[in-house]
Each structure stands twice: as C-alpha cells, then as structure tokens.
mmJSON file of the N, C-alpha and C atoms, coordinates in Angstrom:
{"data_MODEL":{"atom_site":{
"group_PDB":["ATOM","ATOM","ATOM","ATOM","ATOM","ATOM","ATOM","ATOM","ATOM","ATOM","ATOM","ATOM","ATOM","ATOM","ATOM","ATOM","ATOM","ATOM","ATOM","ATOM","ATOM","ATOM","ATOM","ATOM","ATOM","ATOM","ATOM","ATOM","ATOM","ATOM","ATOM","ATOM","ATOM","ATOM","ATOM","ATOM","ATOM","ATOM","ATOM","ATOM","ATOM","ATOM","ATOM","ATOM","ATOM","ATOM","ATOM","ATOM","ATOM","ATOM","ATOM","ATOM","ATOM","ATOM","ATOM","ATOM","ATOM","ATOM","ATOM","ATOM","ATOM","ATOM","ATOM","ATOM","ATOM","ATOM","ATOM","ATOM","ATOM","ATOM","ATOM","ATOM","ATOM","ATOM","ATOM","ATOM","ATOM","ATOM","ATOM","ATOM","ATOM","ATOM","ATOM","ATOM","ATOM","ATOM","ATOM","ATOM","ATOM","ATOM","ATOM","ATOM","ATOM","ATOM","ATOM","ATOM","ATOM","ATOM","ATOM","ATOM","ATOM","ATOM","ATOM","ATOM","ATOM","ATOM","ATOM","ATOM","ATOM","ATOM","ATOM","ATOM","ATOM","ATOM","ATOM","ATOM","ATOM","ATOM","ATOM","ATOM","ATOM","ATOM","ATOM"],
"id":[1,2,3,4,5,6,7,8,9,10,11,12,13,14,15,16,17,18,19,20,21,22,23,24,25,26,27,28,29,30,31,32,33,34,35,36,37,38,39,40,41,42,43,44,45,46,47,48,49,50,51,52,53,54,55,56,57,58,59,60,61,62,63,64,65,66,67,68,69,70,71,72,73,74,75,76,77,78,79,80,81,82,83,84,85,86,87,88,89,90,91,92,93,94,95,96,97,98,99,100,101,102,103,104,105,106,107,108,109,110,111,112,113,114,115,116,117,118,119,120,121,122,123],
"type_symbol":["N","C","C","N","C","C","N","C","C","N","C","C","N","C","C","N","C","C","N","C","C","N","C","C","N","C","C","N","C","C","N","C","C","N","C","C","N","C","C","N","C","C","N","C","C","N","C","C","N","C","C","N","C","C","N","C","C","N","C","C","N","C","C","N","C","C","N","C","C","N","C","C","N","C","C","N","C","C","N","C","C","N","C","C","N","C","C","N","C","C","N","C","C","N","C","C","N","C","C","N","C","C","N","C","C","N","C","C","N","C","C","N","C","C","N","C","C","N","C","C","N","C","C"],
"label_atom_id":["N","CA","C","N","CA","C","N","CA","C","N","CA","C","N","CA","C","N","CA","C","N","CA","C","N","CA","C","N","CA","C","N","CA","C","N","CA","C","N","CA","C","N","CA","C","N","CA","C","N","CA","C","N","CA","C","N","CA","C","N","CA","C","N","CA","C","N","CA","C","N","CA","C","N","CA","C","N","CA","C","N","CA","C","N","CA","C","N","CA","C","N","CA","C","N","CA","C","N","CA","C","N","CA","C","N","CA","C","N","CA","C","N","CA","C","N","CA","C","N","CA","C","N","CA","C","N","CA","C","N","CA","C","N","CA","C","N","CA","C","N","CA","C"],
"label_alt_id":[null,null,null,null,null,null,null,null,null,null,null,null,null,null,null,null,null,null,null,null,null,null,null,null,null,null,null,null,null,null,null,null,null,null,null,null,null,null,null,null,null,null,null,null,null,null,null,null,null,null,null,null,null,null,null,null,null,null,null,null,null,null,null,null,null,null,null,null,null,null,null,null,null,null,null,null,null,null,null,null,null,null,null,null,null,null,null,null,null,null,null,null,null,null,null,null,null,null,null,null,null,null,null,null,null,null,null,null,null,null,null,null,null,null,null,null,null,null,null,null,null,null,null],
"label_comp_id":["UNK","UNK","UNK","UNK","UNK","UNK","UNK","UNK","UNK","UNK","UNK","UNK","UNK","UNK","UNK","UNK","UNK","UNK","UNK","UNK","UNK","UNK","UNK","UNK","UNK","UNK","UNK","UNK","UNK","UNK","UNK","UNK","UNK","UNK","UNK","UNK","UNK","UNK","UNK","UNK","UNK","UNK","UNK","UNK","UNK","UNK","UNK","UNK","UNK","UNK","UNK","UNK","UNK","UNK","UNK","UNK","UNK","UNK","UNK","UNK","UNK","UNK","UNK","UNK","UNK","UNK","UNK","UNK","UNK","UNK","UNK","UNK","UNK","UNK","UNK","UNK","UNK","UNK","UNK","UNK","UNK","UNK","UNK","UNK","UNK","UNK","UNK","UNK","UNK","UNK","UNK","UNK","UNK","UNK","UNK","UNK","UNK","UNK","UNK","UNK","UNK","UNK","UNK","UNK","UNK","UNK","UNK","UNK","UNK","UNK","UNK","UNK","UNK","UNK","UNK","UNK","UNK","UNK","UNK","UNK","UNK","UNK","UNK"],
"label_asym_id":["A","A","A","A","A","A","A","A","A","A","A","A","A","A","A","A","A","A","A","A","A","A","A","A","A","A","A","A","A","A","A","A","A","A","A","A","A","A","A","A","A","A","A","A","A","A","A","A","A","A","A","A","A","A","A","A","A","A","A","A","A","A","A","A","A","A","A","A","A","A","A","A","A","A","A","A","A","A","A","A","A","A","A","A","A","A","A","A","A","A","A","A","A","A","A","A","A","A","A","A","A","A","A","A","A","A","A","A","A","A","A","A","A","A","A","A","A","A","A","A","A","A","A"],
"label_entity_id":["1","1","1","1","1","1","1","1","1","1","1","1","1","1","1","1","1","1","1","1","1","1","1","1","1","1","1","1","1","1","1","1","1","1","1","1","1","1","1","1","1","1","1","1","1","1","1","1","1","1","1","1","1","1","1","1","1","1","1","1","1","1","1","1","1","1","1","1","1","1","1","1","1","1","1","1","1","1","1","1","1","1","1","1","1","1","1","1","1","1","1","1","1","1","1","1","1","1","1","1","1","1","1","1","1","1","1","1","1","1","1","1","1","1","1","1","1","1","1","1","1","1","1"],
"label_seq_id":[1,1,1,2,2,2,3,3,3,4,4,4,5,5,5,6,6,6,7,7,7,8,8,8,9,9,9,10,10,10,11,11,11,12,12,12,13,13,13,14,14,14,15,15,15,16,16,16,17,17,17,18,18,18,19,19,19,20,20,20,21,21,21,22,22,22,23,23,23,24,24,24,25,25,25,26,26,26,27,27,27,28,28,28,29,29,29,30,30,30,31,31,31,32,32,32,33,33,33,34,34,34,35,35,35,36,36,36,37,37,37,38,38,38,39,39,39,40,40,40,41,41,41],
"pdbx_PDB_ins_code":[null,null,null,null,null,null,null,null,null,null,null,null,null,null,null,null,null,null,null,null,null,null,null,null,null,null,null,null,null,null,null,null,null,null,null,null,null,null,null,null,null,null,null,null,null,null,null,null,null,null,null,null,null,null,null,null,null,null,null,null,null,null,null,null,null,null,null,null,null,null,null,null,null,null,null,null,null,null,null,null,null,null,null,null,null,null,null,null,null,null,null,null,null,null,null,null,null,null,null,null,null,null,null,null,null,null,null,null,null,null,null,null,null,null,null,null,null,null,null,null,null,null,null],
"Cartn_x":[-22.561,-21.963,-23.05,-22.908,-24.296,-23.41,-24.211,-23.55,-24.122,-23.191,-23.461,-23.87,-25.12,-25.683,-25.475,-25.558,-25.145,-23.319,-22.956,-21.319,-20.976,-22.205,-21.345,-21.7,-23.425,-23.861,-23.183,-22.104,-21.153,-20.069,-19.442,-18.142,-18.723,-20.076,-20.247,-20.013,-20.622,-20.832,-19.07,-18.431,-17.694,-16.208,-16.593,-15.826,-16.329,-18.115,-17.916,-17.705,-17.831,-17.532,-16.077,-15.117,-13.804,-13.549,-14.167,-13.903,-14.814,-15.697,-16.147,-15.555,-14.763,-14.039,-12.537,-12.165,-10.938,-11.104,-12.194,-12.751,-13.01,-13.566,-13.9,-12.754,-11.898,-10.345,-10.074,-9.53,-8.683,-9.05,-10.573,-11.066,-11.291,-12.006,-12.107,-11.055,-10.623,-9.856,-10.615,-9.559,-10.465,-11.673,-12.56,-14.139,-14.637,-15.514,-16.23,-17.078,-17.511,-18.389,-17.264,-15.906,-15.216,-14.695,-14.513,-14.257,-15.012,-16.17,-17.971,-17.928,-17.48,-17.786,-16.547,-15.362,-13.794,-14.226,-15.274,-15.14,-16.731,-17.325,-18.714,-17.844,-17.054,-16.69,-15.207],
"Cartn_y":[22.56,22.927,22.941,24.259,24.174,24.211,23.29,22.692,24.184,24.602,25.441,24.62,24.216,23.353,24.164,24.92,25.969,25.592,25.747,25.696,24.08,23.4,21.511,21.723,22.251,21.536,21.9,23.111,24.047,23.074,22.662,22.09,20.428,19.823,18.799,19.258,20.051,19.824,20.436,21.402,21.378,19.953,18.885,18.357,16.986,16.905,15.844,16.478,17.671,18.254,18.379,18.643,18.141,16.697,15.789,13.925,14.036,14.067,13.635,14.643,16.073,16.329,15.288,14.741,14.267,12.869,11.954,10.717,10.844,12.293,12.379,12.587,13.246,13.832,12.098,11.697,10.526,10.029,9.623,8.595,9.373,10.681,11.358,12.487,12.712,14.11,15.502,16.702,17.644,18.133,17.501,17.818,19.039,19.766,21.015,20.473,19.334,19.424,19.498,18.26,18.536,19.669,20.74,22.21,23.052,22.314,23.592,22.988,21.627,20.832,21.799,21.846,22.71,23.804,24.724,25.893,26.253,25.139,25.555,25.247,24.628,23.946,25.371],
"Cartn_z":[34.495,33.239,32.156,31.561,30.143,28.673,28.015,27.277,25.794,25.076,23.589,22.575,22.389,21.381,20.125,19.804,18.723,18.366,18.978,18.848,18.713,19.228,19.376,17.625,17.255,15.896,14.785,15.116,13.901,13.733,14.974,15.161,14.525,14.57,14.106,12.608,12.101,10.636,10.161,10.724,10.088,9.955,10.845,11.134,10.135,9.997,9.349,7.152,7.753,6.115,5.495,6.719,6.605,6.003,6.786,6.442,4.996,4.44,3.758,2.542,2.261,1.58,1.459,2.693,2.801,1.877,2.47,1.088,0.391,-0.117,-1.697,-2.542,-2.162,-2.895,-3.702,-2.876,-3.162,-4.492,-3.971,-5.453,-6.646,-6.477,-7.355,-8.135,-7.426,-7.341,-6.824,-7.964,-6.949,-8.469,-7.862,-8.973,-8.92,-9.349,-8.772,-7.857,-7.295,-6.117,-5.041,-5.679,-3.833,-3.722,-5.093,-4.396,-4.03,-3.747,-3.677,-1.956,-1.904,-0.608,0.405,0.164,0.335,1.152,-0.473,0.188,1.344,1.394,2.204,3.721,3.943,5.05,5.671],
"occupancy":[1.0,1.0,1.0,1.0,1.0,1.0,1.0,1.0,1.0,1.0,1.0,1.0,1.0,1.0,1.0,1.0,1.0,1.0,1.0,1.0,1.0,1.0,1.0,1.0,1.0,1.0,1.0,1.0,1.0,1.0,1.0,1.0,1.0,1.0,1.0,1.0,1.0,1.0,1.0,1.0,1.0,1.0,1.0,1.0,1.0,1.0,1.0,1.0,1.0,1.0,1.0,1.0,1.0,1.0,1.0,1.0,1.0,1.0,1.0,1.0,1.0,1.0,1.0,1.0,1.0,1.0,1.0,1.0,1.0,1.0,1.0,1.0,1.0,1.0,1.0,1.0,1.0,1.0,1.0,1.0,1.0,1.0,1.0,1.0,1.0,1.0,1.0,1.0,1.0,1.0,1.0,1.0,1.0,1.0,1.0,1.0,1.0,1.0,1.0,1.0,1.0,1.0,1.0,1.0,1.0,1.0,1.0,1.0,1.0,1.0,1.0,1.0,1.0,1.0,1.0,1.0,1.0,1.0,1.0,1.0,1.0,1.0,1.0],
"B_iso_or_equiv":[0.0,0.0,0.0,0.0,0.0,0.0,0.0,0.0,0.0,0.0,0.0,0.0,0.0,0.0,0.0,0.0,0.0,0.0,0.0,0.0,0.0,0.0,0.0,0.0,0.0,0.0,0.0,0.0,0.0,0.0,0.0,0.0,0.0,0.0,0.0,0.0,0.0,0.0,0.0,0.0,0.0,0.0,0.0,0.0,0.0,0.0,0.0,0.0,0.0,0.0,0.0,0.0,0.0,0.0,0.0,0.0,0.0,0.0,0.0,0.0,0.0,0.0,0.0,0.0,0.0,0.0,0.0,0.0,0.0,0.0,0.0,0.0,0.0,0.0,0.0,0.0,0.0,0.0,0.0,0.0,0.0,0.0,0.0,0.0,0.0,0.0,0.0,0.0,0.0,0.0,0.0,0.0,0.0,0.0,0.0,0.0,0.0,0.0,0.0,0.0,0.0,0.0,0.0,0.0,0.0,0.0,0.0,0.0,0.0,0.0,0.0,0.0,0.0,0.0,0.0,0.0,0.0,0.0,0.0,0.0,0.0,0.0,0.0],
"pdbx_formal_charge":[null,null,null,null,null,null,null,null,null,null,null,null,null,null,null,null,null,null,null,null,null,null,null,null,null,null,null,null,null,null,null,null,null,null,null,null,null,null,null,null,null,null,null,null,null,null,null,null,null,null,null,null,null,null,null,null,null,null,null,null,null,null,null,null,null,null,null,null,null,null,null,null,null,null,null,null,null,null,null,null,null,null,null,null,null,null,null,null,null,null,null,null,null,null,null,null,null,null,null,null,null,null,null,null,null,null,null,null,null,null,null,null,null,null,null,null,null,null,null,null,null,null,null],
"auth_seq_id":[1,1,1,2,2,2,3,3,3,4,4,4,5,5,5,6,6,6,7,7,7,8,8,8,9,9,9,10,10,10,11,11,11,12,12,12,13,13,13,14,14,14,15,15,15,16,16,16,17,17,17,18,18,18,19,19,19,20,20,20,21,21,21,22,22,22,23,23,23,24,24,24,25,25,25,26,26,26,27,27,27,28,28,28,29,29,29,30,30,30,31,31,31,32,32,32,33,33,33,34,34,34,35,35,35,36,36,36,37,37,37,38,38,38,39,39,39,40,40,40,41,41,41],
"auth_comp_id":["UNK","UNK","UNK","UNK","UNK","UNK","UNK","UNK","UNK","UNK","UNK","UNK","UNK","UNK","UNK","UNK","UNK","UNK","UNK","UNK","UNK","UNK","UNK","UNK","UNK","UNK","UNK","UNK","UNK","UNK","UNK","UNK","UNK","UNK","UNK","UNK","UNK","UNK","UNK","UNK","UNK","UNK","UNK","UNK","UNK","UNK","UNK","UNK","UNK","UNK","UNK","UNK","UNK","UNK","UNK","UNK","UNK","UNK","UNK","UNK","UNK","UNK","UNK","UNK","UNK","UNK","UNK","UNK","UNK","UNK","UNK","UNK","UNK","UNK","UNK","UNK","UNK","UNK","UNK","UNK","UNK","UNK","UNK","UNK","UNK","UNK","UNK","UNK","UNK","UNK","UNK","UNK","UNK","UNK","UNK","UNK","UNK","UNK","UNK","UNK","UNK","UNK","UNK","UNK","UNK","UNK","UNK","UNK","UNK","UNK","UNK","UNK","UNK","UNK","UNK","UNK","UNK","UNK","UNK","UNK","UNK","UNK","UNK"],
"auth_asym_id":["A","A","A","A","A","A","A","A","A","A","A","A","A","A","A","A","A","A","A","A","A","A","A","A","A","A","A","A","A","A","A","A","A","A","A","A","A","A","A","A","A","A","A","A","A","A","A","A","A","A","A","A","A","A","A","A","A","A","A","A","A","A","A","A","A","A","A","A","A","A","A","A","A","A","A","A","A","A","A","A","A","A","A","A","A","A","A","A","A","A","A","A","A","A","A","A","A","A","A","A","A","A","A","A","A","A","A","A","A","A","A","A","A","A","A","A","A","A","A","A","A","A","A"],
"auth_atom_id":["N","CA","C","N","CA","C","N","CA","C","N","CA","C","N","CA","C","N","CA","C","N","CA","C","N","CA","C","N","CA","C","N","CA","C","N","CA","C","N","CA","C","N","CA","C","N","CA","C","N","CA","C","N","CA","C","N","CA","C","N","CA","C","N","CA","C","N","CA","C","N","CA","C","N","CA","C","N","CA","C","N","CA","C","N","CA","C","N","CA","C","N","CA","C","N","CA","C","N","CA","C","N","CA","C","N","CA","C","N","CA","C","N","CA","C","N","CA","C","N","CA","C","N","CA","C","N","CA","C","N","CA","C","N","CA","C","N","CA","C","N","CA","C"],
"pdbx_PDB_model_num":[1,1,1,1,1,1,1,1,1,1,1,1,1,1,1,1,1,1,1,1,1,1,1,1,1,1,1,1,1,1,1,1,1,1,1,1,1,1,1,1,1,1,1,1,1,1,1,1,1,1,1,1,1,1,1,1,1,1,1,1,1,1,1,1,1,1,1,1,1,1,1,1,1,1,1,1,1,1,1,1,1,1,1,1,1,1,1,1,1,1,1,1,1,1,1,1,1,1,1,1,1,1,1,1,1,1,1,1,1,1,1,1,1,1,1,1,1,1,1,1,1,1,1]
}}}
C-alpha cells in the first residue's frame, strides 16, 4: 500500500485549521483573523 503524502499533508492542515478556527470562535468571537483563518481553510 503507497501512502499520498500530498493528500495526508492537505487533510492535516485542513483539519488542524478547522480546530484552531473552532478555539478561536469561542473566546474571541468572530474577529477578522478568525474570518481570514474560516476562509483559508
């Protein structure tokens, strides 16, 4: 089995860009970075 290192490193970033929009909301609200963070992800 060959592993898509391209596809794991997309699915990493979009997953930890998901969580770290999801902790930023709360405390802050929605700022212009967590909607710059929103829409890169």
């Amino acid at each position: 089995m060959k592993i898509d290192w391209l596809g794991a490193a997309l699915v990493a970033l979009v997953l930890g860009g998901f969580q770290a929009l999801i902790e930023a909301v709360p405390q802050d609200g929605l700022t212009t970075n967590n909607l710059i963070l929103g829409g890169a992800v």
